[in-house]
Structure formats: structure tokens, C-alpha cells
Backbone as ProteinMPNN parsed JSONL, in Angstrom:
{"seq_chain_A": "XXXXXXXXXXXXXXXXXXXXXXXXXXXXXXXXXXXXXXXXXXXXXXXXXXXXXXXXXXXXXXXXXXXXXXXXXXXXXXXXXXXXXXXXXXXXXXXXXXXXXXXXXXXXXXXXXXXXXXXXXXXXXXXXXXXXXXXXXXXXXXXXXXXXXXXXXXXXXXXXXXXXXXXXXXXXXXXXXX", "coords_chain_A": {"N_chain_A": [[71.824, 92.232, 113.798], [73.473, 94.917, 113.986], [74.559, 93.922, 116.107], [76.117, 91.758, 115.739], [78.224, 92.884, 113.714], [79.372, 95.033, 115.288], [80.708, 93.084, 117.007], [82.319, 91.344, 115.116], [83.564, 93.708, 114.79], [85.21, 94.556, 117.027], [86.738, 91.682, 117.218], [88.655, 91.803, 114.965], [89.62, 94.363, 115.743], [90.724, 94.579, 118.129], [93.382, 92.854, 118.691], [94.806, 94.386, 117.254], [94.819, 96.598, 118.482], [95.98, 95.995, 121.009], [98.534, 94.595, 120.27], [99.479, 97.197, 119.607], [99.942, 98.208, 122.181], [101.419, 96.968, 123.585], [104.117, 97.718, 123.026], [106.558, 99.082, 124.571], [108.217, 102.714, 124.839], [111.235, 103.867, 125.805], [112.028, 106.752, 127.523], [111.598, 110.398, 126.703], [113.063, 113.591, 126.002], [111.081, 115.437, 124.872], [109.955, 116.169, 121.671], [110.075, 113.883, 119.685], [107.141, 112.89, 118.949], [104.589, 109.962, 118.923], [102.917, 109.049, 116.239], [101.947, 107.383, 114.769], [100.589, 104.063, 114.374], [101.393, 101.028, 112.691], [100.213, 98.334, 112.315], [100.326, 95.89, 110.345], [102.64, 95.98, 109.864], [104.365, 96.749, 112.188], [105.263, 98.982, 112.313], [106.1, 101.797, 113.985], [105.394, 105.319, 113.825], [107.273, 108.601, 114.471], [106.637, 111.995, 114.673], [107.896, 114.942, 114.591], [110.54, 117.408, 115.847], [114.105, 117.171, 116.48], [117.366, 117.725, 117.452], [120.57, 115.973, 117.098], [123.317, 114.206, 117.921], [126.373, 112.984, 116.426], [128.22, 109.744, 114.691], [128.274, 109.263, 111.542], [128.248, 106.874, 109.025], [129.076, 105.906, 106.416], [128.355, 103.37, 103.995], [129.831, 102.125, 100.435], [128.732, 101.004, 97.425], [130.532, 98.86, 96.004], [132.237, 98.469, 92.92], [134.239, 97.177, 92.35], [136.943, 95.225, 94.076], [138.529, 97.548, 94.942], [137.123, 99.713, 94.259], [134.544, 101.952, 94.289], [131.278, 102.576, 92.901], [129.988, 104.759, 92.777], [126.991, 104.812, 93.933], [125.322, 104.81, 97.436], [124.725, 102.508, 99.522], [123.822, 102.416, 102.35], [123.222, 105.193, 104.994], [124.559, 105.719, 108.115], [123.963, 106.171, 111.237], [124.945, 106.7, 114.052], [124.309, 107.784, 117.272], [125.619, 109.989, 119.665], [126.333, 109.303, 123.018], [125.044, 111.574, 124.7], [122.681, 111.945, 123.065], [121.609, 109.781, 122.346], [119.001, 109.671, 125.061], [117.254, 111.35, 123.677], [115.741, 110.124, 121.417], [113.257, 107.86, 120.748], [113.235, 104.58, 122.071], [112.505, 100.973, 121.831], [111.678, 99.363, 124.611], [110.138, 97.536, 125.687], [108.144, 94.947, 124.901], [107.858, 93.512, 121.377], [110.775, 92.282, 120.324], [112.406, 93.885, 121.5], [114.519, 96.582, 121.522], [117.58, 98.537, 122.173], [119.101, 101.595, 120.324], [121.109, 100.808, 118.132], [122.114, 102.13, 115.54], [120.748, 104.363, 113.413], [119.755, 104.384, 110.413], [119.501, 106.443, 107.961], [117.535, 108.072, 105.384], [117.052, 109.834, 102.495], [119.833, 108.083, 101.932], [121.911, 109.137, 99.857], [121.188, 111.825, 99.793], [122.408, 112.234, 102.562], [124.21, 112.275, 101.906], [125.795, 114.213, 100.489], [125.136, 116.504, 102.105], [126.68, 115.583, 104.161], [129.238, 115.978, 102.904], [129.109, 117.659, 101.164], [128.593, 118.541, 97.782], [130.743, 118.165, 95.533], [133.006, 116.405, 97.073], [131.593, 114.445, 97.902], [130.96, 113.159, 95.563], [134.049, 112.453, 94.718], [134.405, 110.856, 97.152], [132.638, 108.818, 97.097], [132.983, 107.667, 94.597], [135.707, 106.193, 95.569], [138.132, 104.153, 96.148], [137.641, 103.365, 98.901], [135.484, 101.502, 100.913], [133.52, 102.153, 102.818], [133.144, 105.041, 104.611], [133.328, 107.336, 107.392], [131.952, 110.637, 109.051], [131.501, 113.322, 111.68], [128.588, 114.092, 112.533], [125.49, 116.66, 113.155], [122.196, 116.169, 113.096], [119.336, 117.056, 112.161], [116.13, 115.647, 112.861], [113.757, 114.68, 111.838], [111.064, 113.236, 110.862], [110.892, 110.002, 112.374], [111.397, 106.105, 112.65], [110.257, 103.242, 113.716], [110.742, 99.447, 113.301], [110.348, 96.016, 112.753], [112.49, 94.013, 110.789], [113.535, 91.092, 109.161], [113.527, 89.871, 111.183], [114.72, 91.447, 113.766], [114.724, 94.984, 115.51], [114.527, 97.674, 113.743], [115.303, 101.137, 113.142], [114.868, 104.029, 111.745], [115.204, 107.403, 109.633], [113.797, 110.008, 108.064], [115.614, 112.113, 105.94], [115.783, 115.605, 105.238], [116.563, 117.982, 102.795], [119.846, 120.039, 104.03], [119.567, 118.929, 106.629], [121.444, 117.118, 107.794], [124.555, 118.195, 109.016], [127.793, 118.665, 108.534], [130.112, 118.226, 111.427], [132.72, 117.298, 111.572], [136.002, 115.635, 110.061], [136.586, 113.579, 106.968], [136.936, 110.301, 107.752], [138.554, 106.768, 107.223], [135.783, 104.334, 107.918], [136.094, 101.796, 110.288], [134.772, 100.051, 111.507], [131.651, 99.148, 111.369], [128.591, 99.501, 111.971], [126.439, 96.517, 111.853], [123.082, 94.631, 110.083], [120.107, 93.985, 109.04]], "CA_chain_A": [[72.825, 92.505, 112.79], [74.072, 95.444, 114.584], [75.312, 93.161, 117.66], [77.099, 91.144, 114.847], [78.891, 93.775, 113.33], [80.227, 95.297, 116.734], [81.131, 91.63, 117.389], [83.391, 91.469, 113.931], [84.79, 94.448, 114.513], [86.367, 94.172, 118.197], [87.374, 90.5, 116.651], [89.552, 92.439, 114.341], [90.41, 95.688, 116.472], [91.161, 94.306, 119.745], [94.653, 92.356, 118.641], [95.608, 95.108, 116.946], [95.093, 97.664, 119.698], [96.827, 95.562, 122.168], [99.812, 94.664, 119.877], [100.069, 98.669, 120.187], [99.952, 98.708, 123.533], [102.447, 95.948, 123.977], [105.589, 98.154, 122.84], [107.012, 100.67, 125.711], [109.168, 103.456, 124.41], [112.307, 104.735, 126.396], [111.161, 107.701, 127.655], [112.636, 111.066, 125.771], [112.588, 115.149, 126.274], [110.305, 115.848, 123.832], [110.805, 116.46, 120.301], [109.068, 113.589, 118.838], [105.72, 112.753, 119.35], [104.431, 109.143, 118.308], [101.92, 109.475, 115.038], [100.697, 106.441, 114.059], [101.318, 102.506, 114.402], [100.581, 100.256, 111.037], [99.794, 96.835, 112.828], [100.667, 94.846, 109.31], [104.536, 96.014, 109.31], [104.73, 96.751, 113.029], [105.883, 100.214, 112.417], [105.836, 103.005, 114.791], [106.236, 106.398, 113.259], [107.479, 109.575, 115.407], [107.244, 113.232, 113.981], [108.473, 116.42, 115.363], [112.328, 118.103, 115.961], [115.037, 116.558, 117.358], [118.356, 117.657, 116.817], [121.069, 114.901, 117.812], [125.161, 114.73, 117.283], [127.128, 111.298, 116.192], [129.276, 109.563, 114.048], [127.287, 108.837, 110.398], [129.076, 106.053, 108.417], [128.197, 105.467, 105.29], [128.738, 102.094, 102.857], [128.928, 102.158, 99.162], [128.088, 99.854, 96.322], [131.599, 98.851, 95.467], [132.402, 98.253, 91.604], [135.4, 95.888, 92.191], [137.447, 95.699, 95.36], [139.248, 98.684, 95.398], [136.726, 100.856, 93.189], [132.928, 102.326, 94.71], [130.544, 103.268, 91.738], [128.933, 105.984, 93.493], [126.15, 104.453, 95.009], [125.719, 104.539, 98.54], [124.045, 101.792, 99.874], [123.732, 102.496, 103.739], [123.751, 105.987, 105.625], [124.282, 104.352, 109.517], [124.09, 107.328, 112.203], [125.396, 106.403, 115.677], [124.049, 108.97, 118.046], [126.392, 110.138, 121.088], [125.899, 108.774, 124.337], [124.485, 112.196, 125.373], [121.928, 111.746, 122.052], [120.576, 108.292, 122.369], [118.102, 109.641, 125.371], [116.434, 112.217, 122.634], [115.285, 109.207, 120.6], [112.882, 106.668, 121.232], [113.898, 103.38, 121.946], [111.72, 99.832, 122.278], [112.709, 98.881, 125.743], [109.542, 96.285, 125.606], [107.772, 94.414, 123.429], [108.466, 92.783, 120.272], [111.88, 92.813, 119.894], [113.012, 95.403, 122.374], [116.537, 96.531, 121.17], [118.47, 99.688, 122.013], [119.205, 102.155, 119.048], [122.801, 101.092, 117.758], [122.219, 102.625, 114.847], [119.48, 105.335, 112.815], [119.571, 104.83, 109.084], [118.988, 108.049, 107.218], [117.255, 107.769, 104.063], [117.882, 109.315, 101.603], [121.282, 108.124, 101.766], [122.846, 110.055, 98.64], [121.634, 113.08, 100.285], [122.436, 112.674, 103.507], [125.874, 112.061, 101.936], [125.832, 115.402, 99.652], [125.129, 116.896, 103.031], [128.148, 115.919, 105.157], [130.351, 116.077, 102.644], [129.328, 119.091, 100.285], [128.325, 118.141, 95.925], [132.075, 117.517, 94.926], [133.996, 115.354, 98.154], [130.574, 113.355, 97.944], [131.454, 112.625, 94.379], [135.099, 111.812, 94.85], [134.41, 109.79, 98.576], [131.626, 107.416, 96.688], [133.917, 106.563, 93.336], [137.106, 105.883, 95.911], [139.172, 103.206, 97.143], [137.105, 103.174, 100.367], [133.719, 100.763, 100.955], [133.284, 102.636, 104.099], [133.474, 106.257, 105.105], [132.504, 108.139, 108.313], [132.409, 111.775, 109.42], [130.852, 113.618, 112.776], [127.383, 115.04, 112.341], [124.732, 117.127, 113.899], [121.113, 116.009, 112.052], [117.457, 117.301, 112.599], [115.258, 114.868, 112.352], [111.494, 115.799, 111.763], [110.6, 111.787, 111.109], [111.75, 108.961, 112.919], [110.426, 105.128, 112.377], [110.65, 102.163, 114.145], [109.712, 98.531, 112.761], [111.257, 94.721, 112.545], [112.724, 93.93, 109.369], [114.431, 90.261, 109.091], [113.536, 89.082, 112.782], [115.395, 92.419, 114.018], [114.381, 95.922, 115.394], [115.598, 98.62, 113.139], [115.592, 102.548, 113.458], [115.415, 105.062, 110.524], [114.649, 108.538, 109.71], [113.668, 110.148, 106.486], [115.722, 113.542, 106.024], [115.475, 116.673, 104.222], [118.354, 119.165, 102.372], [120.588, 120.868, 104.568], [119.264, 118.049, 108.324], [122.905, 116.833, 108.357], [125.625, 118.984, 109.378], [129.474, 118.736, 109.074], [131.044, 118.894, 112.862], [134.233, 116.768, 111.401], [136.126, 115.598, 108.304], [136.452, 112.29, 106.8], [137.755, 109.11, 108.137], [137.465, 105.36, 107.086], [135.28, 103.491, 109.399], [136.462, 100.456, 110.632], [133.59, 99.251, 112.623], [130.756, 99.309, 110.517], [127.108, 98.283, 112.387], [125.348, 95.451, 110.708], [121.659, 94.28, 110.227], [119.66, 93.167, 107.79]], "C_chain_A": [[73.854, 93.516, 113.297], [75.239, 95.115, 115.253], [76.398, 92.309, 116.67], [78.142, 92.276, 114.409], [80.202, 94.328, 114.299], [81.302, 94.099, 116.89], [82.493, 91.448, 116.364], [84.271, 92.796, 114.294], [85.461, 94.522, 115.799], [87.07, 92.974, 118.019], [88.362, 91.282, 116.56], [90.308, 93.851, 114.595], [91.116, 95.505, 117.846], [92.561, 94.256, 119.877], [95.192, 93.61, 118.362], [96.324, 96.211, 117.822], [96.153, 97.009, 121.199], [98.127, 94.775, 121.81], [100.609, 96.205, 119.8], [100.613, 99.068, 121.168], [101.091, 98.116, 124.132], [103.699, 96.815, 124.231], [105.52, 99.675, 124.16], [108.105, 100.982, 124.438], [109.817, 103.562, 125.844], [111.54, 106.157, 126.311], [112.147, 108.853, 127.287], [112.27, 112.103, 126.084], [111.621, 115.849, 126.211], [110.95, 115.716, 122.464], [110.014, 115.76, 119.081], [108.061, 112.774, 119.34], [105.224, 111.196, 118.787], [102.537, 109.274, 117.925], [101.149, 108.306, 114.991], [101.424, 104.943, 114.529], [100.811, 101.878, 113.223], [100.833, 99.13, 111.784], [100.59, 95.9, 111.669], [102.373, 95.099, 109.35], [105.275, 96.202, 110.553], [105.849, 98.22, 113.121], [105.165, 101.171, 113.135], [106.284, 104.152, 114.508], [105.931, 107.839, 114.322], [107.387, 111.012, 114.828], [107.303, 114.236, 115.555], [109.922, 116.783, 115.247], [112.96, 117.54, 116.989], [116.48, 116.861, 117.017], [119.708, 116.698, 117.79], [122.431, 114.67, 116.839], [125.422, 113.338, 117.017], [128.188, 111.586, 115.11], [128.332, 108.915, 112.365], [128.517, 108.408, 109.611], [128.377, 105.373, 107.191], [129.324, 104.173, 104.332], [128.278, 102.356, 101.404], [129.223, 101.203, 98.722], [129.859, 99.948, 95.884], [131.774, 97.644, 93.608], [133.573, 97.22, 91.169], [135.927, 96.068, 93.846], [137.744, 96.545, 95.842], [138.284, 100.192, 94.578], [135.303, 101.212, 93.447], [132.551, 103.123, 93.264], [130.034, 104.14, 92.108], [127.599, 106.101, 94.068], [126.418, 104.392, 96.53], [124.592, 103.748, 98.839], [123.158, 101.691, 101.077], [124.338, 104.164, 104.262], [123.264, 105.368, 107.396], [124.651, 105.748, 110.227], [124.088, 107.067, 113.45], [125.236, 107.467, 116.761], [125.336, 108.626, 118.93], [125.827, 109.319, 121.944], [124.807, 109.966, 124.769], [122.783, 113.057, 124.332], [120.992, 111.094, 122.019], [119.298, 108.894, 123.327], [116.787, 110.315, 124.748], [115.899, 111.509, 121.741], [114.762, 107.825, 121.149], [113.06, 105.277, 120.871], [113.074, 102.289, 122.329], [111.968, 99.416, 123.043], [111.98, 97.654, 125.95], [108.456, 96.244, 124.81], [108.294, 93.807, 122.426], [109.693, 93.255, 119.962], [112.771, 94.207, 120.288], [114.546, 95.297, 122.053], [116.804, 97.983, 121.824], [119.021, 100.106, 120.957], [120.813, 101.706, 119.1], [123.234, 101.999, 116.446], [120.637, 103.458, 114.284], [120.13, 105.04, 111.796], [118.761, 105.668, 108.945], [118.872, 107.569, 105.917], [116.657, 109.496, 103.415], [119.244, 108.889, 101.412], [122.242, 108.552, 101.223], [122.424, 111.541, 99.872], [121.829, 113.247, 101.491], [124.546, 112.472, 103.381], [126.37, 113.686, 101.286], [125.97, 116.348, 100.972], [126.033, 116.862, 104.407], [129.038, 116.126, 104.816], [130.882, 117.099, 101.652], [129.265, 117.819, 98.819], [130.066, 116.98, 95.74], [132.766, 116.291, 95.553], [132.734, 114.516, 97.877], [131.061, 112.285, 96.611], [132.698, 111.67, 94.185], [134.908, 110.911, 95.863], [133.687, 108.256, 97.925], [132.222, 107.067, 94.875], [134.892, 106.16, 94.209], [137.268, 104.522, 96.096], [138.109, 102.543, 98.323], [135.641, 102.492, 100.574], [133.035, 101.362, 101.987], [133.822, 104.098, 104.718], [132.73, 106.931, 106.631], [132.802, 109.506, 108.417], [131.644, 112.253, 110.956], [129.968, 114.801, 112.111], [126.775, 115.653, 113.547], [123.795, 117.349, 112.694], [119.874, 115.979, 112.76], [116.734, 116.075, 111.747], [113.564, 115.007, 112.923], [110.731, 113.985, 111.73], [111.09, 110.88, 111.434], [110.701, 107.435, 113.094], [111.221, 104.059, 113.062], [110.353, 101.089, 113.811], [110.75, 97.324, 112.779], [111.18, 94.538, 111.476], [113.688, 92.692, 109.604], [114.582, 89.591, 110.742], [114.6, 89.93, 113.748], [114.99, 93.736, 114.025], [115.174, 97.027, 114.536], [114.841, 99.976, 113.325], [115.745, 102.989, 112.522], [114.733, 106.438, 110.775], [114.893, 109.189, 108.686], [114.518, 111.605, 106.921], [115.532, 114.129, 104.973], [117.013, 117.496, 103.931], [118.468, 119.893, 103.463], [119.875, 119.497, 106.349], [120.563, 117.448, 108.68], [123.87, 118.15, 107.958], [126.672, 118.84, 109.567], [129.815, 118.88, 110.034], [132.796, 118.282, 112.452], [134.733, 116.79, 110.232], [135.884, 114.428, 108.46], [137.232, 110.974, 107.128], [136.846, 107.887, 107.427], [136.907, 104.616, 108.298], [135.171, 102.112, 109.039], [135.577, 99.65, 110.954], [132.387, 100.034, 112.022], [129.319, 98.547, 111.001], [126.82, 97.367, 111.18], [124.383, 94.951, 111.143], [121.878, 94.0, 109.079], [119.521, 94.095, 106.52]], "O_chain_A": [[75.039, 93.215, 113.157], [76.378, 95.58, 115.201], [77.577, 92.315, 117.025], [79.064, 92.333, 115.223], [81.418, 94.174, 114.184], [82.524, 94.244, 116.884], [83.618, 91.422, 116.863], [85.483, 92.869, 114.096], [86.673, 94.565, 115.583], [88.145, 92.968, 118.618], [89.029, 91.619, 117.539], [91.236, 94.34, 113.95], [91.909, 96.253, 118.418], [93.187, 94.995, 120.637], [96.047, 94.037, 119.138], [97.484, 96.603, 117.952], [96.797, 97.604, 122.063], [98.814, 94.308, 122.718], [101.819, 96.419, 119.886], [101.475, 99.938, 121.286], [101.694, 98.643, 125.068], [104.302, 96.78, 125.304], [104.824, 100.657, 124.415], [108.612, 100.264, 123.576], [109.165, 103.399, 126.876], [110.768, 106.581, 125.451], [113.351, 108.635, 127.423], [111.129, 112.107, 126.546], [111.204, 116.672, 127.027], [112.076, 115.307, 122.179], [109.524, 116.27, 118.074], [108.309, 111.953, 120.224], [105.704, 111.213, 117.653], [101.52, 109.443, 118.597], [99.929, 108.234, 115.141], [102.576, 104.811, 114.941], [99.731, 102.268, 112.781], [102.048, 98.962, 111.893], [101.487, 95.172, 112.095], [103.171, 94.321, 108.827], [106.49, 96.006, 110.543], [106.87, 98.382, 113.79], [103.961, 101.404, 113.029], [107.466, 104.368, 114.778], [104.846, 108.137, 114.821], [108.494, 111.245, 114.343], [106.984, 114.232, 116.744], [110.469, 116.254, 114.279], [112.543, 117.409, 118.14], [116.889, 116.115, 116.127], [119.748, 116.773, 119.018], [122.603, 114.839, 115.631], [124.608, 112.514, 117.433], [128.76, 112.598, 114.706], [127.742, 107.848, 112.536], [129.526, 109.095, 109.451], [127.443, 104.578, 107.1], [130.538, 104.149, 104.131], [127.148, 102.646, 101.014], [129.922, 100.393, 99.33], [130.355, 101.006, 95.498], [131.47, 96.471, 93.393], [133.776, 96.659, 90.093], [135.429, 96.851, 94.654], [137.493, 96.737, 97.032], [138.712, 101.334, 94.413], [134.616, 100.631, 92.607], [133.228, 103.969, 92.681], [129.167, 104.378, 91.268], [127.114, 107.117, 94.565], [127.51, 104.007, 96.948], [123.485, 104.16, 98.493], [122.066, 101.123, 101.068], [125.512, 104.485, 104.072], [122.221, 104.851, 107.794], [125.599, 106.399, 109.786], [123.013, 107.248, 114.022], [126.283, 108.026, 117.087], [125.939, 107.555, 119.001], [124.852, 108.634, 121.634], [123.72, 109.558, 125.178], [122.112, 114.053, 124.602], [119.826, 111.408, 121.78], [118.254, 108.784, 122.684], [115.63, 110.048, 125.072], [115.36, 112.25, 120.918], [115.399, 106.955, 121.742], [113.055, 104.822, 119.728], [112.703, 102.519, 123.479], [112.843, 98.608, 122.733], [112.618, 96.666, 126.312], [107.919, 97.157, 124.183], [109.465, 93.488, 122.628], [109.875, 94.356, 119.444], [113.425, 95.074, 119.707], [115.401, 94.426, 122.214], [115.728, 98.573, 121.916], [119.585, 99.214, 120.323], [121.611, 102.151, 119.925], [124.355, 102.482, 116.285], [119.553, 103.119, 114.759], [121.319, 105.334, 111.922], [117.658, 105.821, 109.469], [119.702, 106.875, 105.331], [115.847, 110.153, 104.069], [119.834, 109.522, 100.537], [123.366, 108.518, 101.723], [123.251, 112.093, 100.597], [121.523, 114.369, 101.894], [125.524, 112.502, 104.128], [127.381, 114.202, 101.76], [126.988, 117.039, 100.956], [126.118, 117.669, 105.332], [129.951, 116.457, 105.572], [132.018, 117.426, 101.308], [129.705, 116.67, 98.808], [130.338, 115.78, 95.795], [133.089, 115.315, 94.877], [133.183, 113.46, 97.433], [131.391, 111.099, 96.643], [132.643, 110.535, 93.713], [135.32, 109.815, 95.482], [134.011, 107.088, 98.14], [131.712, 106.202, 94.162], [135.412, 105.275, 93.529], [136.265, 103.814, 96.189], [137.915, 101.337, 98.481], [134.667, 103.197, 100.311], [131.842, 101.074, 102.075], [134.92, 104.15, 105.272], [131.504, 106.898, 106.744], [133.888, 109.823, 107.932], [131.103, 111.266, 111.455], [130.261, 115.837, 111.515], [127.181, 115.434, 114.688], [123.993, 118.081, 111.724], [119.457, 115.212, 113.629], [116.758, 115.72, 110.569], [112.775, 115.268, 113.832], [109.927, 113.653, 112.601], [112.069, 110.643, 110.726], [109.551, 107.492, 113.529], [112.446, 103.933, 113.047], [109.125, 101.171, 113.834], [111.948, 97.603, 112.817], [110.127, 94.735, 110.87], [114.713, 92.99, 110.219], [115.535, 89.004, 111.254], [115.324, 89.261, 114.485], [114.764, 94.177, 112.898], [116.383, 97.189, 114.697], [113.67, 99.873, 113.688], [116.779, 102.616, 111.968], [113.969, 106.696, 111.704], [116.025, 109.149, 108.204], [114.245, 112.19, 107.968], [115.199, 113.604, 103.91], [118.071, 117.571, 104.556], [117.477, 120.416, 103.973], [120.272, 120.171, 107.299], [120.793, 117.265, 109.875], [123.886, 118.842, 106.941], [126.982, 118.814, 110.758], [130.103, 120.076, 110.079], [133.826, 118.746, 112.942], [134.343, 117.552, 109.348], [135.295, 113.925, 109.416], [138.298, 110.811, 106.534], [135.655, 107.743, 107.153], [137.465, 104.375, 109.368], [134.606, 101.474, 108.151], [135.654, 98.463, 110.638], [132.18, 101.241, 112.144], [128.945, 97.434, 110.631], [126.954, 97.512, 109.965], [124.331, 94.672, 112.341], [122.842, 93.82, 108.334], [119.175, 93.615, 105.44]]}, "name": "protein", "num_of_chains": 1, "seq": "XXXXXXXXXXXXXXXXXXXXXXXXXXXXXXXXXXXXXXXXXXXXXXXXXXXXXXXXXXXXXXXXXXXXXXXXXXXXXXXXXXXXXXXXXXXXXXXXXXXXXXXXXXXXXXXXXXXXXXXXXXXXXXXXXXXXXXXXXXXXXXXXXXXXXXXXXXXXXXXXXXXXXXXXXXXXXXXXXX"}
């Protein structure tokens, strides 16, 4: 019964451990450390500190053509060039991509946070479906996982992890996924 048991459970641990093993990371400074893998969603989650500069472009929920309700739908964070190596990247394995983008979730506050309470307010009722500014954002969790037959990149933040370096422009060139 023993020998059975054993038997069932390398069945059911083996794949999993060697769908782990499958994915290489891009190799990175330090900063964040990889925590855990969840086999069923194919997520790889990273903690630790990383602080990393870009261009964060956010999309909102627009209320007619010319009119955003104040939802934001998408915060999209484009590291620098001299950024991207501070963040791990799937170079193989399922769906090896290069980071084009980090969604930041929460998205309201990572908007409250580049743009200060009030401009947040006015930027996400405007005119504009699409805003960017230049950040500098600590990120303490960072997740990797396929969503829609596509690797995607996020990272949960906290008050005050994005930082103003610019003002506001509309962004033209807006990544897309799923």
C-alpha cells in the first residue's frame, strides 16, 4: 500500500516539477527572488525590491468617444532599456517572451500616484483614452503567467511605489495583449 501511494504521488508530482523546471529566467542583479510556481495557472511569482524607471501609460474606460468615466482600465509600465535587465524575463519555456510591458495593479492607484488625488481625477474624466507620464516604481511583487495563449508580466503595488520623474503626455503607442 505504501509502494502504491509513493507510486500515485510521483504520477502526480513529477509533471508538475518538471513543467517548473522547463521555464529559464533571464538572469537579473538581485532584487527579486522567485517564491512559488502554481502549476494550474502557470504562474511564477517573484518577491523582493526592485526599483526600475520607464514610461507608465495608462488606458481608461471611455464613456463616449471624447469623454473617460474615470475608470482606468490598464496601468502598462515600459521599463527603460537600462531597467528591463532588473526584471525577470522567460527566455525559455512555455511561451518565452521578453517583457514589453509590466501591468501594475492596482491601476487607480498607481494612477493617484503619478499624477497626485486631483490631475488623476481630471486626466481619467478627459478627452484622452490614453495617458502616459515617466516613472520610477518599487516593486516588492512581480508575477509571471500566460493569459489568452500569451506571456504576460504584472506587479501588485503599494501607496507611494510609483514616482513622478515627468508630466503628462498622450500616448500614442499603446502596448496590446489580452
Amino acid at each position: 500500500m505504501r509502494r502504491l501511494a509513493t507510486l500515485l504521488a510521483l504520477v502526480f508530482l513529477l509533471p508538475a516539477l518538471a513543467q517548473d523546471s522547463a521555464f529559464k529566467f533571464s538572469k537579473t542583479p538581485g532584487g527579486l527572488t522567485l517564491k512559488d510556481y502554481d502549476s494550474k495557472t502557470a504562474t511564477h511569482l517573484f518577491e523582493g525590491k526592485v526599483v526600475v524607471t520607464g514610461t507608465l501609460i495608462f488606458e481608461f474606460d471611455m464613456a463616449s468617444p471624447t469623454h473617460a468615466n474615470g475608470e482606468v482600465n490598464f496601468a502598462k509600465f515600459i521599463p527603460d532599456a537600462s531597467s528591463l535587465p532588473k526584471l525577470p524575463a522567460v527566455v525559455s519555456g512555455a511561451f518565452a517572451t521578453p517583457i514589453r510591458y509590466v501591468s501594475l495593479e492596482p491601476a487607480d492607484l498607481a494612477l493617484r500616484d503619478a499624477f497626485g488625488v486631483e490631475e488623476a481625477k481630471r486626466v481619467s474624466h478627459g478627452a484622452q483614452s490614453n495617458v502616459s507620464t515617466r516613472v520610477k516604481v518599487t516593486i516588492h511583487t512581480f508575477r509571471t503567467s500566460i493569459e489568452c495563449d500569451d506571456r504576460t508580466y504584472w506587479a501588485s503595488i503599494a501607496p507611494n511605489d510609483v514616482v513622478p520623474l515627468g508630466s503628462l503626455v498622450a500616448a500614442n503607442e499603446v502596448p496590446n495583449g489580452c
